[in-house]
Structures are given as C-alpha cells and as structure tokens.
C-alpha atoms as one frame of an Amber mdcrd trajectory, in Angstrom:
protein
 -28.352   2.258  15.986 -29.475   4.382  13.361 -27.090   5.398  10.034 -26.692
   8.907  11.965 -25.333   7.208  15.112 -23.235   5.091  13.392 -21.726   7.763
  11.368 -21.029   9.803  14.771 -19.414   6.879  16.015 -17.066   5.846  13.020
 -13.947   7.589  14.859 -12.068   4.004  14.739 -11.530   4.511  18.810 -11.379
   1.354  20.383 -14.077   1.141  23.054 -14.455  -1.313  26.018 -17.352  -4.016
  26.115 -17.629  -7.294  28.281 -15.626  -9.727  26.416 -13.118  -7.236  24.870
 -13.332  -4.220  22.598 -15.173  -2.794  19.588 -14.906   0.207  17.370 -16.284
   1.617  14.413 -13.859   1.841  11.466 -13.496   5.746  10.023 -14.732   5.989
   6.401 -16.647   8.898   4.411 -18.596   7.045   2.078 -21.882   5.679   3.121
 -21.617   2.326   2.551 -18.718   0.144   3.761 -19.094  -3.418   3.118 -17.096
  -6.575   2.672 -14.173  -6.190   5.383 -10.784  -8.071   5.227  -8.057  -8.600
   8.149  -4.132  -8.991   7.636  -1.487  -8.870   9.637   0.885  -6.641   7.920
   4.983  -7.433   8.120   5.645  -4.653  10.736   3.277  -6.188  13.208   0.212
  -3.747  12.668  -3.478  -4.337  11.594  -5.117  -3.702   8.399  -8.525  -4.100
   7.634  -9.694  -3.432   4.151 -13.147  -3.102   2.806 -15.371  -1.386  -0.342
 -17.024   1.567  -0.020 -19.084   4.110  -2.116 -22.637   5.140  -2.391 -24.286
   1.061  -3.516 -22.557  -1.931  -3.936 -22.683  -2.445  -7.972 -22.248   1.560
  -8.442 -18.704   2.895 -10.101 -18.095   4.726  -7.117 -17.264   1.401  -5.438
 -13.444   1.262  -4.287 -11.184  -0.592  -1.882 -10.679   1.334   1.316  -7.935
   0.404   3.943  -6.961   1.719   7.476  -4.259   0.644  10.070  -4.380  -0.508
  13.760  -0.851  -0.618  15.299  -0.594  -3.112  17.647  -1.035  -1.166  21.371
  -2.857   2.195  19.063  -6.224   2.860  21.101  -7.735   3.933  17.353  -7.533
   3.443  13.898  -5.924   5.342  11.624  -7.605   7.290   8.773  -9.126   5.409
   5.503  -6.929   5.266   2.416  -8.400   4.741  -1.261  -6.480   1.972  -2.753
  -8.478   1.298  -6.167 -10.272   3.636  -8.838 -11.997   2.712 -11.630 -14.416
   4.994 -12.984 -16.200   2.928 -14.855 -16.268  -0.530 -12.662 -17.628  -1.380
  -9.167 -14.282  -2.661  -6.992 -14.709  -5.226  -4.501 -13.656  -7.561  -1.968
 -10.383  -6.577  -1.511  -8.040  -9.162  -0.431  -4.409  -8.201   1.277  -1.523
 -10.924   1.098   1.790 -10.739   2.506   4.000 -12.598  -0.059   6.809 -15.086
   1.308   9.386 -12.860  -0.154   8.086  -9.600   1.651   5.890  -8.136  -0.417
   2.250  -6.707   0.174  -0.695  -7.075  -2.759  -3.856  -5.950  -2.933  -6.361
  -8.622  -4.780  -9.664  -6.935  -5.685 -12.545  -7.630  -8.296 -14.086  -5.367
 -10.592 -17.278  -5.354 -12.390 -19.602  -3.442 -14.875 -22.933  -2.538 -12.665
 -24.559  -6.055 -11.013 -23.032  -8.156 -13.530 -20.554 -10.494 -11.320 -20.100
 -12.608 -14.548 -18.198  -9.890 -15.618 -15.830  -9.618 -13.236 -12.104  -9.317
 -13.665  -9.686  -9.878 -10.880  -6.870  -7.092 -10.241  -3.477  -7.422  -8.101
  -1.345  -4.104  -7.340   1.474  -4.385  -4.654   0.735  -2.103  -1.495   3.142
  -0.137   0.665   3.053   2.196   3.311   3.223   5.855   3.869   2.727   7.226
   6.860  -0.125   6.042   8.641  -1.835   4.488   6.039  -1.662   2.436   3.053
  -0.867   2.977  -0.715  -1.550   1.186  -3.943   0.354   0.908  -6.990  -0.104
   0.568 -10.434  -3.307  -2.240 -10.876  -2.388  -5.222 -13.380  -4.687  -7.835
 -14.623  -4.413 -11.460 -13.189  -5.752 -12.821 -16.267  -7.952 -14.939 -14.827
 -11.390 -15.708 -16.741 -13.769 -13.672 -16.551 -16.779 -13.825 -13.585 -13.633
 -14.964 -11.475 -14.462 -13.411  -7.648 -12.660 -13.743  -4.569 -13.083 -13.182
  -1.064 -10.623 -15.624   1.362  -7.023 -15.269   1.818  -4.620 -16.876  -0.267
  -2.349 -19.440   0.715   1.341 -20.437   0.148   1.768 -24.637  -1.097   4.650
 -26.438   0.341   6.242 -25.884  -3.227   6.158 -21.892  -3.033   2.662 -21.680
  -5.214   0.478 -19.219  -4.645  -2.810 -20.497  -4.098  -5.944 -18.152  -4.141
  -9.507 -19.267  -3.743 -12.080 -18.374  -6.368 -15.948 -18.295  -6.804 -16.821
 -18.300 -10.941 -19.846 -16.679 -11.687 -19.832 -18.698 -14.957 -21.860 -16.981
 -17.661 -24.631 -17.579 -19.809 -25.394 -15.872 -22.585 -28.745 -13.755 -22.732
 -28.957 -14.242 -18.766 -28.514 -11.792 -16.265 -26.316 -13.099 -13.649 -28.095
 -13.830 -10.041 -25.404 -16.582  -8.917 -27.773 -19.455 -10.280 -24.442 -20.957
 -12.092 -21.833 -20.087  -9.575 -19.121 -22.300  -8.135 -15.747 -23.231  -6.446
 -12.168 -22.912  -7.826  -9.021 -22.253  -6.832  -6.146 -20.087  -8.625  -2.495
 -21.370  -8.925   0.700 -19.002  -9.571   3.951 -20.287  -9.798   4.969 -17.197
 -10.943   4.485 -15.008  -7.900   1.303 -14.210  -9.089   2.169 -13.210 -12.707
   0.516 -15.969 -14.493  -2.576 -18.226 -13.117  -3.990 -21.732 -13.626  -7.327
 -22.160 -13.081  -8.266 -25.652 -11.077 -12.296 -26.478 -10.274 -13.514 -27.820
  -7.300 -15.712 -30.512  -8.034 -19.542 -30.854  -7.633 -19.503 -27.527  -6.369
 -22.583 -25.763  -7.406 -23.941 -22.769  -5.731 -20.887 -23.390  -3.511 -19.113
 -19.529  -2.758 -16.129 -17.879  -0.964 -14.114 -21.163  -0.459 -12.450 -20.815
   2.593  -9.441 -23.195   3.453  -7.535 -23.531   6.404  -4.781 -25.936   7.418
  -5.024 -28.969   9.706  -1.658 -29.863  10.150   0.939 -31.494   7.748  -0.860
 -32.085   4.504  -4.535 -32.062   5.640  -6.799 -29.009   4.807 -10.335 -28.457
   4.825 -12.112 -25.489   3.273 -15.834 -24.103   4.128 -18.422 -22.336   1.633
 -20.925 -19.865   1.883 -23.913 -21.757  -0.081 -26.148 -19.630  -2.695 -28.779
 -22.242  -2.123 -28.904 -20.865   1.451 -28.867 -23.680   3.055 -25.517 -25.226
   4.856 -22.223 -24.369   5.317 -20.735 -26.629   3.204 -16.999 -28.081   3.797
 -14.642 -29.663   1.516 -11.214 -31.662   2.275  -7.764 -31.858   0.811  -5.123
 -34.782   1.583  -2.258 -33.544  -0.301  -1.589 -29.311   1.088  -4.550 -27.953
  -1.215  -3.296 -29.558  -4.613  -7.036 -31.301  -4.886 -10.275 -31.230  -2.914
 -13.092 -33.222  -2.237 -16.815 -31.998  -3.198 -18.266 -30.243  -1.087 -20.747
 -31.669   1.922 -22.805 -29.909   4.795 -21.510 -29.232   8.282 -24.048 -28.098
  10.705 -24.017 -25.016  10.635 -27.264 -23.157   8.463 -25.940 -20.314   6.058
 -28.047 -17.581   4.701 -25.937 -17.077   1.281 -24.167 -14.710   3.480 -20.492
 -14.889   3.914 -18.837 -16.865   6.444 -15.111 -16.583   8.345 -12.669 -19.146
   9.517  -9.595 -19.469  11.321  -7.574 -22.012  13.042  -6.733 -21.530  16.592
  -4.233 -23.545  18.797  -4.744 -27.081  19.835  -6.686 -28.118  16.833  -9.773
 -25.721  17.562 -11.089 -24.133  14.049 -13.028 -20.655  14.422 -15.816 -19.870
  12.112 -17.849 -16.522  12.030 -21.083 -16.732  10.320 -25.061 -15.764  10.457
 -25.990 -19.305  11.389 -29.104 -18.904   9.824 -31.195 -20.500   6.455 -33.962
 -20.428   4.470 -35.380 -22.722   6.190 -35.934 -20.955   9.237 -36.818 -17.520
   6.773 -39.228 -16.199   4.744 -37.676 -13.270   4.191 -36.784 -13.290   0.281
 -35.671 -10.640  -2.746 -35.087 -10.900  -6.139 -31.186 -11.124  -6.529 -28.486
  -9.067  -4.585 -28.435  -5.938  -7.023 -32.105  -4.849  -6.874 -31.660  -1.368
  -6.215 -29.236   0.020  -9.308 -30.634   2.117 -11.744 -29.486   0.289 -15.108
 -31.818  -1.315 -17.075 -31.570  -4.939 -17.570 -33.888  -6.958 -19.692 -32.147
 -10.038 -19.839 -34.218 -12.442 -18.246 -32.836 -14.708 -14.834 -31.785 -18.508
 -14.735 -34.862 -20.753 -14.466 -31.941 -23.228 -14.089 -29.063 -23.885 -12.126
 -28.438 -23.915  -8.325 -31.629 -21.737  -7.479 -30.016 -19.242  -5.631 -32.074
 -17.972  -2.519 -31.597 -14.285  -1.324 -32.705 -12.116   1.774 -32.565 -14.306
   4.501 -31.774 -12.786   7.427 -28.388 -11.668   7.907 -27.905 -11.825  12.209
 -27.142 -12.879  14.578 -23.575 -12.535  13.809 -21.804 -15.490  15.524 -18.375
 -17.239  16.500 -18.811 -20.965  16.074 -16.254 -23.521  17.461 -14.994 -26.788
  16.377 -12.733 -29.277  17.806 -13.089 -32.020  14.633 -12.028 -30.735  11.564
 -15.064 -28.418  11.189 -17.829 -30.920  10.930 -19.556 -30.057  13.876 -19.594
 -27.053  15.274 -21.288 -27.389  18.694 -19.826 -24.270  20.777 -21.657 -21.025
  19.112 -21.105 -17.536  20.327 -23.394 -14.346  19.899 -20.783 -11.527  19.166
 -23.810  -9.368  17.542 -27.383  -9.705  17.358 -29.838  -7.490  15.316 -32.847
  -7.893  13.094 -31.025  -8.707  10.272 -32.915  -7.385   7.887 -31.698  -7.073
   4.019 -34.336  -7.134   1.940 -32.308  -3.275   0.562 -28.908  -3.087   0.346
 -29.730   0.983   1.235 -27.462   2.417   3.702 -28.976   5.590   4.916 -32.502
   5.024   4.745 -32.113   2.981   7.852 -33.940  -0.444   6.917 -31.014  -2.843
   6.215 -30.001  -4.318   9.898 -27.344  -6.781   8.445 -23.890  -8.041  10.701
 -22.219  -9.547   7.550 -19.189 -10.700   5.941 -17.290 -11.634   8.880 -13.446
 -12.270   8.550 -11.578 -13.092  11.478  -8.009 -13.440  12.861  -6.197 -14.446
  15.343  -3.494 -12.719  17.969  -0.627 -14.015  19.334  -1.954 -13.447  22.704
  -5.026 -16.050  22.489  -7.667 -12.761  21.247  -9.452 -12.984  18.126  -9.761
 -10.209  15.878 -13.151 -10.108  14.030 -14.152  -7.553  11.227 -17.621  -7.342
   9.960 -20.496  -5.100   8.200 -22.596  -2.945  10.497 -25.974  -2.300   8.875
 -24.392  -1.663   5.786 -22.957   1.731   6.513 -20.328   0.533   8.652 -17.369
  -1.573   9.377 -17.307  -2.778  13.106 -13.839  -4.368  14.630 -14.467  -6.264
  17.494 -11.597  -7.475  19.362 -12.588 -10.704  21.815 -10.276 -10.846  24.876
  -8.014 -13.804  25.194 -10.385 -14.840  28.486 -12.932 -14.621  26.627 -11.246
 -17.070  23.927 -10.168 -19.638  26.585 -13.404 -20.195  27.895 -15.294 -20.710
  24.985 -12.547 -23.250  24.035 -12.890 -24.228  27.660 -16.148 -25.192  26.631
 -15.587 -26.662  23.864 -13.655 -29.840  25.402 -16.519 -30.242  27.731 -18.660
 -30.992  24.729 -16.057 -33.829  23.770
C-alpha cells in the first residue's frame, strides 16, 4: 500500500480477512506511531498512539480513539497531550484499582530521549471519545521512558516499567547507555521510587506479565538487536533477575506480550536481528532538522539500528516464555526503515505491536502500518485455538 491508500483507508471500519478482522485507525496527522490497547471500565476499546508530522518534532501528541465492544468502526481521534515545545510519546492508558483512568506519556526536547520527562493526567470520557486533564509531572528522573502497561502488586503499589536513557554529558543520546527499571507508587501514583533491573544494558520496554501466584517474567526489546531478552521475578515483581535471551531474534524494535488461558504467553514481535540484516542507520532521529554537534557513544551497549522491521508476528509459548516455538505471520512487508518518513513512501515498517486479549478467546493486536498508520487487527477466537492447538503438539 502506498501512504495515499492508506490514508483513503484510515476510516477505522472494521473489515473482514481470513483469520478475523482488520481496520485502519482514523487520524489526520501523517504519522501515527507507537499504538497502545486498554480495556476501558465500561467494556469498550481504546487504542492510543502519537502522531504529528516526525517522531522527535513538537507537533508530536498522544492521540486516542474508541471501539465499543459489537461497533463495526472506530470512533474519531481525540488529542489528549500538547506541548508546544516537546515531542509526546508512547502513551500508556491504566485503569486504576479504584476506578480511575490515566494517561502516562513521555516528553522530550527534539531526539534527545535523555531528556525525557514522564507525564500522568487522569482521562475521562465525553461522548465518543476520550479527554485529558490537567498533565502533572511524575517526578521521575530524567531520560525515564515507558512503553508497557503498568501493573498493580499484591500490596496495592503501582508498578510501571521504565527504560532510562541515562545521560552523559557532551553525548548525544543514541540508546548506547540505556536500560531496565521499574517505577513504584504507593501513593496512587503521586510520588515514585525508582528500582533498577540488574545487568540490564541495552535492555528496553520491559514487559512483565504474570505466571500465576507470585511468579512473573518480563521480556525486552534489545538495543543491541539481537534477542528478546527475558527476565524473572519470584516474589509479584518486587525484584527481578538479569536479563537472558529467549529465542526469539529482535531488531531493536518493540515487542508485545500477553498471557492467555492455560498457561500460554502471547508475544508480538518482528522476529528478526542483525544478524540476519545488513540493513543499518545512524540512530533513530536522523531526519530532524536541529543541529547537533555533540558527538555519539563510542561506548556502551552499541546500539544497532535499521534492521528490518517485518514480518510482524504472533509468537506462542507454553513454558514461561523461553521458547517460543509456535510463530504466526499476522503481517508481512519489506520492512524497510532506514527513514522514519511517512509520505514519501520508503519506510515499510509493521512495528510496535501491543496486544490484548478478549474474553471470547480473540486477540486484539495494534500495530504501526508503514509509519503513517495504525492497523487493529482483531484474530478470531478459531483462529486463537488452533494456534494454541498447535502449540501442545509441539510439547
């Protein structure tokens, strides 16, 4: 698809394909990037995202829209952040145990992640669509990023994952220094304790889910573009072990997990690495305009980017998420993002996957379409079952 027939097609009207349904989320800005799911209190779907003219521009903002559950399309895009002066992204929605709905989002001066500060405004609706209020700072340090969804401890903390871009003086940030950490509120998110995950470098968008009782395991988008990495708690997420690689190759590309019934985990993810790419660019925010003559890391994690970002692919587990032997195309493309351009028709990425599951055995997945786009595809619960299916006959 070209951006022209993508844009024609960004109606959010849910269409029919083989193993469920798909549609094109409605936005006006021309790119959309960095989708998140939740399932709001009253039973419908949000997916939020950022969107503006180039990732790293001020005209970067949270967008949201609404699916309610049976609706055939999605409702219109609502602009939840607006900073004139910083570039808002990956928005993160969390239903609170005590009702409420906040927005998480970062915010950053131009391509300078180690500058980031992390927002929280509560969210309500009107209509049919989503509203912010007034934005507060979390306090957290900054080059604190997020991406997963936050979870709730057995002792009412909030617990939200982090990525620090730690920085370094007289260096221009390229993720060389980057790793894992989680945030801790006790407060209901007024006040925040930072906690590192050890020997995590180059280790990115922490992902945990729960395996039952106390046991947890969290998975990581790697900068070295190498592995999914995964990490294990014993005690509900109050520590973690280091990080180690699953099998699954990762392309410094964001990755998606969920756990289904039965003990299955569900991760979405370009299963791809350097090792089977060539394809490389300088850093992720080649394209802006400002001037920057700090020089890069010749240290660190030696962050690799440009690999290929396709196919985009739902990957099944049935041990923890160490192996992950069942692997299903929901997308395939070139790939290509060597330009984070949206209309000029070379960038071919399926990124940043989030996914979610339904109460009637479907997955919801979320991801970005060539970097103009947010596509929501929506597996049947048939579909589901038989990749499970086939996932015991690999036991």
């Amino acid at each position: 698809m070209t951006p022209e027939e993508i844009a024609s097609r960004m109606d959010g009207a849910l269409g029919a394909r083989p193993d469920g349904q798909w549609a094109i989320l409605p936005a006006e800005t021309v790119q959309n990037h960095a989708a998140f799911l939740a399932r709001l209190p009253d039973g419908s779907l949000a997916c939020a995202w950022f969107g503006g003219t180039l990732e790293g521009k001020s005209d970067i903002s949270a967008y949201a829209c609404l699916l309610e559950e049976g609706a055939d399309r999605w409702g219109p895009a609502a602009r939840l952040t607006e900073d004139p002066d910083r570039s808002e992204q990956n928005p993160v929605i969390f239903a609170a145990p005590d009702g409420g709905l906040w927005l998480f989002n970062t915010a950053q001066p131009a391509g300078n992640q180690d500058e980031s500060r992390v927002y929280l405004r509560p969210l309500r609706r009107e209509g049919d669509r989503l509203a912010s209020g007034a934005a507060r700072d979390t306090g957290l340090p900054p080059g604190t990023f997020i991406r997963a969804r936050p979870f709730v401890r057995d002792d009412g903390a909030w617990v939200l994952p982090l990525f620090r871009c730690n920085p370094r003086p007289g260096i221009r940030w390229t993720g060389a220094f980057d790793t894992a950490a989680i945030g801790i509120s006790r407060e209901g998110g007024q006040t925040w304790q930072v906690e590192e995950v050890p020997d995590s470098p180059g280790a990115v968008h922490m992902t945990p889910v729960s395996l039952g009782g106390d046991e947890m395991a969290a998975f990581y988008r790697r900068r070295q573009s190498d592995f999914v990495h995964r990490s294990e708690s014993h005690d509900g997420g109050r520590s973690w072990s280091a990080p180690a690689p699953t099998d699954v190759p990762n392309n410094n590309s964001s990755i998606g997990v969920a756990a289904l019934p039965d003990g299955v985990l569900a991760m979405v993810c370009n299963p791809t690495s350097a090792a089977q790419s060539g394809a490389r660019r300088a850093s992720l925010y080649d394209e802006l305009e400002e001037q920057d003559d700090r020089p890069e890391a010749v240290e660190g994690c030696e962050p690799i980017w440009g690999v290929e970002r396709a196919p985009l692919a739902l990957c099944l587990s049935a041990d923890g998420g160490r192996t992950f032997p069942v692997r299903y195309v929901v997308e395939d493309s070139e790939g290509t993002c060597l330009s984070n351009n949206s209309l000029d028709g070379k960038n071919k990425e399926l990124s940043y996957p989030v996914i979610l599951p339904r109460a009637d055995g479907g997955l919801d997945i979320a991801y970005t379409l060539y970097r103009r786009a947010i596509r929501h595809v929506r597996l049947a619960p048939e579909t589901v079952a038989d990749l499970v299916q086939q996932l015991a006959g690999k036991e």
